[in-house]
C-alpha positions in Angstrom: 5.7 8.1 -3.4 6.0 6.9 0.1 3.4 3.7 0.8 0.3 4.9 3.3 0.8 3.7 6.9 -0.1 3.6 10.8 2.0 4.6 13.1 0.4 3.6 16.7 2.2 3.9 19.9 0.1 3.3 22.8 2.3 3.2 25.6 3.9 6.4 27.4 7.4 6.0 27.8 9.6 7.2 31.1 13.2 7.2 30.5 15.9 7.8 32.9 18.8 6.9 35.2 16.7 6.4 38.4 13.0 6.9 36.5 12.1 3.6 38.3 11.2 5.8 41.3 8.2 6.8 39.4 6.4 3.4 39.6 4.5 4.7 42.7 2.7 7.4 40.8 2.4 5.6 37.4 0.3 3.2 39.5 -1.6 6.0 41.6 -2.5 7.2 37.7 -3.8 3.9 36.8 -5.9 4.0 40.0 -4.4 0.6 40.4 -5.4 -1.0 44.0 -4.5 -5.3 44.2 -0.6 -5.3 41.6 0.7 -8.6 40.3 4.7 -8.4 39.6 5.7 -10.5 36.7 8.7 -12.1 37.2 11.2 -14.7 36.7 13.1 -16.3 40.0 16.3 -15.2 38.9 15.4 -11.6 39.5 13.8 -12.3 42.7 17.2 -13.9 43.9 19.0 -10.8 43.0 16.8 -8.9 45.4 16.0 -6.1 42.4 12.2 -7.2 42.6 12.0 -6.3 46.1 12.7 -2.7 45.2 9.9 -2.7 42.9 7.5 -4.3 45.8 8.8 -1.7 48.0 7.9 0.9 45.9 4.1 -0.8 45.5 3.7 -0.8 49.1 4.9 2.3 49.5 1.5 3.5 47.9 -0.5 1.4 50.5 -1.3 -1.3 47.5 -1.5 -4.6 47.6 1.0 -6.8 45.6 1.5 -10.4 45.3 4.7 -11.8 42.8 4.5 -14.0 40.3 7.7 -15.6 39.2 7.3 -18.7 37.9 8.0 -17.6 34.3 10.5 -19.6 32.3 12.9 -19.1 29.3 10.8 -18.6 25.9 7.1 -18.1 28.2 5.4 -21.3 28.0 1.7 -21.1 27.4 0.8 -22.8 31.4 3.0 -20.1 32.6 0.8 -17.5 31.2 -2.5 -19.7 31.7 -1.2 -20.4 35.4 -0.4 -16.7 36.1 -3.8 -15.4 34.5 -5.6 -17.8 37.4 -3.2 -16.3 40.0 -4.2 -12.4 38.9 -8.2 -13.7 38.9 -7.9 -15.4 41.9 -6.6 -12.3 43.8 -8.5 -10.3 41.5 -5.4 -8.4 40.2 -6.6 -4.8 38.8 -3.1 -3.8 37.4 0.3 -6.0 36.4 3.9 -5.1 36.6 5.8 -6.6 34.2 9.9 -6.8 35.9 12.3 -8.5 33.4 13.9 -9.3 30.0 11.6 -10.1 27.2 10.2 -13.2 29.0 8.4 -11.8 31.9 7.5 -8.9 29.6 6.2 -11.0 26.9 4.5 -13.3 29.4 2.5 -10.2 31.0 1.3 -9.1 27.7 -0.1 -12.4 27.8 -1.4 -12.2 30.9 -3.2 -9.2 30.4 -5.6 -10.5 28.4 -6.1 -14.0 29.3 -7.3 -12.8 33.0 -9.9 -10.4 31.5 -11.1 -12.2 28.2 -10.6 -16.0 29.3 -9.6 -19.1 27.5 -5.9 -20.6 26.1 -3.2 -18.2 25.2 -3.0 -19.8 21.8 -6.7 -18.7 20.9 -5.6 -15.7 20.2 -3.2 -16.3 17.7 -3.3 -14.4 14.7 -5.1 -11.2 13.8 -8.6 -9.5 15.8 -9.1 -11.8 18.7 -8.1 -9.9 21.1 -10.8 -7.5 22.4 -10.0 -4.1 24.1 -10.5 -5.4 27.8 -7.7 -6.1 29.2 -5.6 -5.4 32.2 -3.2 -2.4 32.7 0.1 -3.1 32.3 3.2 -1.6 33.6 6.3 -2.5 32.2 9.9 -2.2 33.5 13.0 -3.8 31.5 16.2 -5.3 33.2 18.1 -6.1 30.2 18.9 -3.5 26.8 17.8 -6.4 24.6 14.4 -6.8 23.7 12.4 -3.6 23.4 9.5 -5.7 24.8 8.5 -2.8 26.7 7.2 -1.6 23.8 5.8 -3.3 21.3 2.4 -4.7 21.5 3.3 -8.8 20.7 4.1 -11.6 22.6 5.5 -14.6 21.5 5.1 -17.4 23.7 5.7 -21.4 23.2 3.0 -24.1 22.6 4.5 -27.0 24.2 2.8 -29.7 22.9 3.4 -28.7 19.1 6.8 -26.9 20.6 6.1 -24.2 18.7 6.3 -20.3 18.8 3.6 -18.4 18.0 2.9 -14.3 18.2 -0.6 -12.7 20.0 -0.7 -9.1 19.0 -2.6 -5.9 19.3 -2.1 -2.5 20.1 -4.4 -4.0 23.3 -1.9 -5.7 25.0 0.6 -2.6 24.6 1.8 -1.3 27.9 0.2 1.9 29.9 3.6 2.8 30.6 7.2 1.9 30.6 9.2 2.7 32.8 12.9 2.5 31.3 15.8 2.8 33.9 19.8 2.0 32.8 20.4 1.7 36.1 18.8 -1.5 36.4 21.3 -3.4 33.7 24.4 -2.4 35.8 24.7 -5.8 37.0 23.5 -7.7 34.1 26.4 -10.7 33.4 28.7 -9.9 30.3 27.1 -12.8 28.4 23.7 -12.1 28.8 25.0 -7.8 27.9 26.5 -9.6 25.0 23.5 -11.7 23.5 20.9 -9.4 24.4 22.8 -6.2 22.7 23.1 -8.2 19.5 19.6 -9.3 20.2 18.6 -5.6 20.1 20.7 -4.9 17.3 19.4 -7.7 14.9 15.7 -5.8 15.9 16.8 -2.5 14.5 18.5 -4.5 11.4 15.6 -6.7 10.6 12.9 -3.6 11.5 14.9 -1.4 9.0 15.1 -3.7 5.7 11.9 -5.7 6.7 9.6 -5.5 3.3 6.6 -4.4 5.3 8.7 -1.6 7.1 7.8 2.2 6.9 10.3 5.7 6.9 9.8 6.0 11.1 10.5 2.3 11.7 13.6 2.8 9.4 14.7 6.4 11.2 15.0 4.9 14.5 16.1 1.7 13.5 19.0 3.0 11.7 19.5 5.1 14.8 19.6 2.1 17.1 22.9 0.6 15.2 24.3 3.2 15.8 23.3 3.0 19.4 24.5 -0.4 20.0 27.4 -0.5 18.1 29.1 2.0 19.3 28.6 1.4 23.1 28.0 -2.5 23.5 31.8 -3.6 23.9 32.1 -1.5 26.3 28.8 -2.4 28.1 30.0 -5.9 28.0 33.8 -5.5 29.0 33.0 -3.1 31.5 29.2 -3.4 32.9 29.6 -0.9 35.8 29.9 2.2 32.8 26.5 3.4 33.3 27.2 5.9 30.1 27.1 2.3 28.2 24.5 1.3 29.6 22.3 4.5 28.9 23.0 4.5 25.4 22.4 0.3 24.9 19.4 0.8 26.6 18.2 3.4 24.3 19.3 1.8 21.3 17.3 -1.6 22.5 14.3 0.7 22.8 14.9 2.3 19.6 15.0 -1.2 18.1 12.3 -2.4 19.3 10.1 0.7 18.4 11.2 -0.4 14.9 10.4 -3.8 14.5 6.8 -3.4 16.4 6.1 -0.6 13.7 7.5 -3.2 10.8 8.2 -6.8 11.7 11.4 -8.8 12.0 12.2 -11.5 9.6 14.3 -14.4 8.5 16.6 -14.1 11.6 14.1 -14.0 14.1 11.8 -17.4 12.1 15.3 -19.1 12.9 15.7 -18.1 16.2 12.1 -18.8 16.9 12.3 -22.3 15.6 15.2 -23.3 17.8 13.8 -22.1 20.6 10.8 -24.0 20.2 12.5 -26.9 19.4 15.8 -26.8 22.2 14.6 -24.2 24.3 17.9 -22.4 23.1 17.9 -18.4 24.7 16.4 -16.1 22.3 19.2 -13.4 22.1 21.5 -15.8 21.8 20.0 -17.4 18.8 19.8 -14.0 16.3 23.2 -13.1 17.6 24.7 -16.5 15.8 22.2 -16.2 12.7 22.4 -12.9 12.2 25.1 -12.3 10.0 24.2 -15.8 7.9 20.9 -14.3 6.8 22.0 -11.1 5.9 24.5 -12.7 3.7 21.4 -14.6 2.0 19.4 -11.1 2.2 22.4 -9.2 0.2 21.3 -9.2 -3.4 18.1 -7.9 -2.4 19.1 -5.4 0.5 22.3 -4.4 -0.4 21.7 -0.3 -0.2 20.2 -1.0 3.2 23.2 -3.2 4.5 25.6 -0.6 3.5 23.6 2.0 5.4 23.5 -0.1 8.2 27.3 -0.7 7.8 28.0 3.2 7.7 25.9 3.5 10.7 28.5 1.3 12.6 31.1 3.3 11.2 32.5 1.3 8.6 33.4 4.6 6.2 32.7 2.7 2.6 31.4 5.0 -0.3 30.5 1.9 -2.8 27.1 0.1 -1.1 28.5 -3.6 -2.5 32.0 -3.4 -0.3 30.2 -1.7 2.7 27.5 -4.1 3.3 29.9 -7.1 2.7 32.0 -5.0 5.6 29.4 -4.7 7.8 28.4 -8.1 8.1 31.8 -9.4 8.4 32.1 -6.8 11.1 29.1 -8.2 12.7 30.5 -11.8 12.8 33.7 -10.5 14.4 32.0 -8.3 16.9 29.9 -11.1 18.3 33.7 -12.9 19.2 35.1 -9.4 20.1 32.4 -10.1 23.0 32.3 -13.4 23.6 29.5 -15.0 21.8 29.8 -18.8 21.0 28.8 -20.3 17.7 26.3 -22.4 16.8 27.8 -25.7 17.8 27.1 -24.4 22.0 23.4 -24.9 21.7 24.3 -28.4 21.2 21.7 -28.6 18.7 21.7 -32.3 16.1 22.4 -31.7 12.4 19.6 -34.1 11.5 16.6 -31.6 12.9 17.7 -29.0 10.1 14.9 -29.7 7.9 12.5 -29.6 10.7 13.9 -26.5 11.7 13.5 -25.2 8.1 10.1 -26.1 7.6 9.1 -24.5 11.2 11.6 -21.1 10.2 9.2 -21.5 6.8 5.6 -21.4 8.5 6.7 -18.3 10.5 4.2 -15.6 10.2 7.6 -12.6 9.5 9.0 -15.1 6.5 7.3 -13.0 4.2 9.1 -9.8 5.9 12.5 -11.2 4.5 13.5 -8.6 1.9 14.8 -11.6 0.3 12.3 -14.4 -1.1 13.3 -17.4 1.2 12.6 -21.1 0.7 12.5 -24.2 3.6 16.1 -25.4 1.2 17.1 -21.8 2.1 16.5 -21.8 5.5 17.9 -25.8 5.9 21.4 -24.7 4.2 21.9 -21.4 6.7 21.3 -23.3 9.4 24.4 -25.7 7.9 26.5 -22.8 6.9 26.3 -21.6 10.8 26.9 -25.2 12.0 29.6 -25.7 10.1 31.6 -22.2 10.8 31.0 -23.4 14.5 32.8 -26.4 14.0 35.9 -24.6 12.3 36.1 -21.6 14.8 
């Protein structure tokens, strides 16, 4: 019998090469009057955010930017933004990024109408139906921010992670456009596609996961893998692009319907702890946890191996294929090892007991331990140091 579930997606998706010229009447929808674009300053430089401004004005609104949003959101930029948008008293937000100005507007959303530090809304019913309408519009096929309806911002003090969630902060709409990843860098293609790739992975074989997380999940790899070389090696191909950008939405319907798990409490922990990019971090730990995960997920992994093509009838030899195919993708494209995040052996048991306290541990398909987590961490430093 198949388990009993909720399937909830709030937001209305709008997909398409060029779909960002709809902004104007997504807005008019939303009755939307004073906009705050959500940001980061290396968009604005690229001069992609005054498109999206244009296209605000164009509707006689009012729009101030807001780009002061970092790497890993910190809670004061989200507290700073929210007493930007009350200020100007902000009716509707944009968020214009990859998963950082995204995850910071979910943020945002609620803090400006509901009040008081992002981090009391950790955990489960705090956040209250009032909040702000969001738009959002993704520049990278990563993420699948757009999406979901969680945010996971740092507390710098305890330089620590933590998730807000609810179908609250979900986005009204997103507005999904290829076109906008054409000139995304081949290392940032690179991280980000494994980034979305380790969402469908992790959203498929997560133990809370459901038979629609796992459809499109499954989908997604086969999304990603069979277009991100060539998105990377070649970013102009906007047939690439398309189909990376669908399979990074795929993904992220997947996890946001299930969870993520032991790759992500990783990640998670070393951003907290070196502010180390996000993609980045599941692209290196990736295929270390699902060699942990195999003696529990094996039928899964080979599924997810045939997906990328890897033509295997016995499930044993296919998943063992598929992750080594992983590890030698992520060269095939560029991705450094561990050992570039300049990060000191000595924090691995910190970084185990932080990967430990993550609220998807329990997602793992695999039952996983702080000694676990300390000796991945050592089996991906010390490939580094031989590669």
């Amino acid at each position: 019998m198949i388990n009993s579930f909720d399937f909830v997606l709030p937001t209305k998706i709008r997909y398409g090469t060029g779909m960002v010229r709809v902004l104007g009447e997504e807005l008019r929808l939303l009755q939307a009057q004073k906009v705050m674009v959500i940001t980061d300053k290396g968009l604005v430089q690229t001069g992609l955010v005054n498109k999206i401004t244009d296209l605000i004005k164009s509707e006689g609104l009012s729009v101030i930017i807001y780009d002061e949003i970092e790497a890993n959101p910190k809670d004061y930029n989200v507290e700073l933004a929210a007493e930007a948008a009350r200020e100007q008293a902000i009716d509707t937000i944009v968020a214009f990024g990859g998963g950082s100005p995204i995850d910071a507007a979910k943020a945002v959303v609620v803090l400006t109408k509901q009040g008081g530090r992002v981090r009391d809304y950790q955990g489960k019913g705090k956040i209250k139906e009032d909040c702000i309408p969001l738009i959002t519009i993704p520049t990278t096929a990563g993420t699948g921010s757009e999406v979901t309806f969680s945010s996971v911002i740092t507390d710098t003090a305890d330089k620590f992670k933590f998730t807000i969630k609810s179908p609250a902060i979900a986005a009204k709409v997103a507005i999904i456009d290829p076109e906008l990843t054409l000139t995304v860098p081949p290392l940032v293609t690179a991280a980000t596609g494994i980034d979305a790739l380790t969402h469908a992975i992790e959203g498929y074989t997560a133990n809370c996961t459901e038979p629609i997380a796992e459809a499109v999940g499954l989908y997604a790899v086969e999304y990603i893998q069979g277009n991100i070389v060539e998105a990377v090696k070649n970013g102009t191909n906007i047939e690439a692009r398309d189909k990376m950008m669908m399979g990074s939405l795929l993904a992220g319907l997947s996890f946001s319907h299930a969870d993520v798990a032991s790759v992500h409490c990783m990640a998670e922990a070393l951003g907290s702890m070196y502010d180390a990019p996000h993609g980045l971090c599941n692209a290196i730990l990736l295929p270390y946890v699902m060699e942990f995960n195999l003696p529990a997920a094996e039928y899964k992994y080979a599924r997810v191996a045939r997906a990328m093509g890897i033509d295997e009838k016995d499930d044993c030899t296919a998943a063992r294929k598929g992750i080594e195919y992983i590890k030698s993708l992520s060269q095939e494209i560029g991705l450094p090892g561990i050992k570039s995040l300049n990060i000191n052996k000595e924090d691995f048991i910190i970084l185990a007991e932080m990967s430990v306290k993550n609220g998807s541990n329990d997602s793992n398909p695999r039952n996983i331990t702080k000694a676990d987590y300390a000796e991945l961490f050592n089996n991906a430093y010390n490939d580094s140091l031989m590669s």
